[in-house]
Backbone bond lengths (Angstrom), bond angles and torsions (degrees), N, CA, C in turn:
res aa  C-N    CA-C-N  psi(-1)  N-CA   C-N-CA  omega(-1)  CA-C   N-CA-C  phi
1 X - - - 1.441 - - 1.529 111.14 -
2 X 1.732 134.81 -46.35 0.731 124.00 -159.36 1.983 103.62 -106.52
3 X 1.467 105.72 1.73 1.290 113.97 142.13 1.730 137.58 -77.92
4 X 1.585 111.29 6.78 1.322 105.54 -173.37 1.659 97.36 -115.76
5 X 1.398 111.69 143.97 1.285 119.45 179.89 1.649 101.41 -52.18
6 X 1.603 118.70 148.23 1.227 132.97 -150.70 1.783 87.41 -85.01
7 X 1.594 132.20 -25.99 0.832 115.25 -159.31 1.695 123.91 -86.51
8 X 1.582 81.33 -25.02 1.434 115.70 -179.39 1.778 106.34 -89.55
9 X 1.251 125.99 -9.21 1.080 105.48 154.20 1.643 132.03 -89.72
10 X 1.289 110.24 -34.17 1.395 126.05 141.49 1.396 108.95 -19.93
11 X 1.608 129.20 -79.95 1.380 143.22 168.49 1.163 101.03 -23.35
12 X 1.499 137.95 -49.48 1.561 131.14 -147.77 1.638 92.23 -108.83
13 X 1.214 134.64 -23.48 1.355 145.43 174.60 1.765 98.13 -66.52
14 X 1.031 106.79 -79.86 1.235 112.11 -137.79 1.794 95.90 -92.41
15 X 1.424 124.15 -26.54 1.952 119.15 -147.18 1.443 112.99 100.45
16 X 1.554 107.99 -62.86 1.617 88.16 -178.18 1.681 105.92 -170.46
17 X 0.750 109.69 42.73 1.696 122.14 -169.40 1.521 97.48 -93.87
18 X 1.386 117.32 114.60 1.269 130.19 177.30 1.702 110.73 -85.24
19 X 1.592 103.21 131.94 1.690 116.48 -176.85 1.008 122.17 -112.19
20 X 1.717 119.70 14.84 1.331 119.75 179.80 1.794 121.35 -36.71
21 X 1.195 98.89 -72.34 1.584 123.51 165.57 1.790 138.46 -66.35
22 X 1.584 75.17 16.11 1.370 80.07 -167.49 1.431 114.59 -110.50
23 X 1.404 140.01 146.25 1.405 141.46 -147.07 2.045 84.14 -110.93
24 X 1.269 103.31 -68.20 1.654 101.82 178.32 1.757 92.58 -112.39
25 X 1.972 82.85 178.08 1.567 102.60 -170.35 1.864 78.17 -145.85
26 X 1.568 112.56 135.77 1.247 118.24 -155.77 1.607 97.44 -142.81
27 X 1.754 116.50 139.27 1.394 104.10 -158.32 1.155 78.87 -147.01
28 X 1.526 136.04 126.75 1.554 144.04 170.18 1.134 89.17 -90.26
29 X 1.401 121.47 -65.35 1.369 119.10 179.05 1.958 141.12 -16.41
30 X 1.257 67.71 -35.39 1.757 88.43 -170.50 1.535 94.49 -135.61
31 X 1.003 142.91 5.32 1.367 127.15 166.63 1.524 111.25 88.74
32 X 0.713 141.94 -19.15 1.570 128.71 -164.75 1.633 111.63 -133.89
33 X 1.799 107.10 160.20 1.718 94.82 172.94 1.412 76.57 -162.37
34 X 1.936 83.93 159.56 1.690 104.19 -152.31 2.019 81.63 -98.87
35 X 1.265 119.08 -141.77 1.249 140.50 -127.37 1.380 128.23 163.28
36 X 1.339 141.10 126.77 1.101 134.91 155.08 1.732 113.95 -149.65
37 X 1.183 131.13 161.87 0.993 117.46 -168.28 1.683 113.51 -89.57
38 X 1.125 115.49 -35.56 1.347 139.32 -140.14 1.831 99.38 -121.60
39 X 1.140 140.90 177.66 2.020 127.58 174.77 1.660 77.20 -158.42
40 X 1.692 109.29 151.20 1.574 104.81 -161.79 1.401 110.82 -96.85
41 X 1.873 108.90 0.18 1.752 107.71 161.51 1.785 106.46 -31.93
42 X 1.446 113.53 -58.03 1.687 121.10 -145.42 1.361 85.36 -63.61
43 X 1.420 147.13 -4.91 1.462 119.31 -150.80 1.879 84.97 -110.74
44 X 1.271 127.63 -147.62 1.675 151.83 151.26 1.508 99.91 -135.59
45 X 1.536 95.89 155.69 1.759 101.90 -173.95 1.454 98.81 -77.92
46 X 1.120 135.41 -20.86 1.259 118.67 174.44 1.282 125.80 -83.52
47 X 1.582 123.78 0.87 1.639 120.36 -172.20 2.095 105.31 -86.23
48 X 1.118 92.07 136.57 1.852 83.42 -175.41 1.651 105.58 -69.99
49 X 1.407 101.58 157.58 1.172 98.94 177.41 1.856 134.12 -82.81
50 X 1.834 93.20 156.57 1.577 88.57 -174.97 1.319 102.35 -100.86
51 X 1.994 100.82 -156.37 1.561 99.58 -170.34 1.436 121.80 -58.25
52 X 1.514 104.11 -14.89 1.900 103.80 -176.47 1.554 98.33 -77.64
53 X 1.613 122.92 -4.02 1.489 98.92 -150.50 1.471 132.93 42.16
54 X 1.935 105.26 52.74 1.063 110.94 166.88 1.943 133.82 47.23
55 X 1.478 63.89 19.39 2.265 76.62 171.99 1.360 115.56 75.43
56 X 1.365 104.70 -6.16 1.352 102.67 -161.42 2.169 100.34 -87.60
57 X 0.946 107.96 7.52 1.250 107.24 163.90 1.543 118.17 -148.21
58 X 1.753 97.28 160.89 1.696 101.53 -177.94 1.681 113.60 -59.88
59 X 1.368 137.47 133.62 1.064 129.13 158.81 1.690 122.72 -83.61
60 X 1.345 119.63 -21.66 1.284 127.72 -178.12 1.471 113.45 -149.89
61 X 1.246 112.06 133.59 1.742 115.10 164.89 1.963 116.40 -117.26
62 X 1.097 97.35 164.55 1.465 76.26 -160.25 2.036 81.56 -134.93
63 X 1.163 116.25 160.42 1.686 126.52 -164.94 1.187 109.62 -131.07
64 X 1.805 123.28 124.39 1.332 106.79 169.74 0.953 102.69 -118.51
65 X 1.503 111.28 160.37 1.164 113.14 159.19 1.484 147.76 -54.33
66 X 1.812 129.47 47.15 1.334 113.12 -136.09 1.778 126.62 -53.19
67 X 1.287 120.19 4.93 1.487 109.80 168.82 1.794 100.05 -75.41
68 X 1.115 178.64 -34.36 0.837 154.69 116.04 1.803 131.04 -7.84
69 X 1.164 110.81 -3.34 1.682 114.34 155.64 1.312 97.85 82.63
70 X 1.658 101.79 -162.20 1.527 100.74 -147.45 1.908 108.70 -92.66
71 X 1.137 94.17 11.82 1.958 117.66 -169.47 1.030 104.35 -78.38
72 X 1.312 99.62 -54.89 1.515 125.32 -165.71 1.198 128.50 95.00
73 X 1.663 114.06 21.73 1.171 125.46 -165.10 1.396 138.15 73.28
């Protein structure tokens, strides 16, 4: 998971929901949403990457429990 490009996991999550700009990716549906600190607009394709690896991937996902509803308890 936290080896697959953030956009392309989105792609395999969702159909086709683009994450360029996006800080999290959030799924009631399925319970869980990922995280990253950084979105890879701020970087240029040519700068090497830092500790975020340039946004271009999730750093954290987080799991709920969905019998506790959409709150999360």
């Amino acid at each position: 998971m936290f080896d697959t490009p953030a956009e392309e996991l989105v792609r395999v999550i969702s159909g086709d929901l683009l994450a360029t700009e996006a800080f999290t990716f959030e799924s009631d549906e399925l319970g869980f949403a990922l995280w990253r600190p950084v979105v890879p607009s701020l970087y240029s394709l040519e700068e090497p990457d830092d500790e975020y690896r340039n946004g271009r991937y999730w750093q954290t996902v987080g799991i709920r429990d969905r019998r506790l509803g959409a709150g999360g308890g």
